[in-house]
Legacy VTK file of the C-alpha trace (Angstrom):
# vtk DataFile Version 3.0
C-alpha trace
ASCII
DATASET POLYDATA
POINTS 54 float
0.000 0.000 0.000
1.193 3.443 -0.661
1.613 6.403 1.663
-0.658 8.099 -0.825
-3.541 5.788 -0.473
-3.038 5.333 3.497
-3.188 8.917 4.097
-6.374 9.355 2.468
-8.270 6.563 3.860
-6.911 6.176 7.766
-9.242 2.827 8.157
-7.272 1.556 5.188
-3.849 2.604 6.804
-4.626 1.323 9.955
-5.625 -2.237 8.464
-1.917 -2.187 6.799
-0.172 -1.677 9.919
0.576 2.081 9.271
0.441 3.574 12.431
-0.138 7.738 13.196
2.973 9.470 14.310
2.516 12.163 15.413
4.694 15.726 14.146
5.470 19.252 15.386
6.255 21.252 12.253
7.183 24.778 11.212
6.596 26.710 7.933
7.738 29.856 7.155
4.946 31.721 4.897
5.852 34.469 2.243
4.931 37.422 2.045
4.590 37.773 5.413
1.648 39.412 5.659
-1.594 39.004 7.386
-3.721 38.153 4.356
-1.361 35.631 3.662
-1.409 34.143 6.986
-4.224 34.252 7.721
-5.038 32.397 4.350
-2.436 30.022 5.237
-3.844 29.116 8.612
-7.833 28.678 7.522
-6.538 26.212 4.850
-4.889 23.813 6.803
-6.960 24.115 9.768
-9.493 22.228 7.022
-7.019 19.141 6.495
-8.022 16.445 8.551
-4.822 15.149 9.586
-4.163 18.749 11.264
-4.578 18.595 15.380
-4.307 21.937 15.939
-2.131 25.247 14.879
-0.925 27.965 17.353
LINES 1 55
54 0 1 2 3 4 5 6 7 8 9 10 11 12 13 14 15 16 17 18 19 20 21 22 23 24 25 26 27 28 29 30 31 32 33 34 35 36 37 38 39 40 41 42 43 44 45 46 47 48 49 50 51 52 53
């Protein structure tokens, strides 16, 4: 199985062994702006896989 299809279907990934890790990550978004930011943080607070973002 893929890491493309596992991370798309978690049942799927789970059934294959594939197990969550978790991850503390940092991006660095440019322009630095609020628009841009902001933008930034409503689209991946809409991913799924996301926990949370501070």
């Amino acid at each position: 199985m893929s890491a493309t299809n596992t991370s798309s279907d978690p049942r799927r990934a789970r059934a294959a062994g594939v197990r969550p890790v978790p991850a503390l990550i940092a991006v660095r978004v440019r322009p630095p702006s609020r628009r841009t930011i902001e933008g930034f943080r409503n689209w991946v607070t809409r991913l799924p896989e996301i926990l949370g973002v501070s």
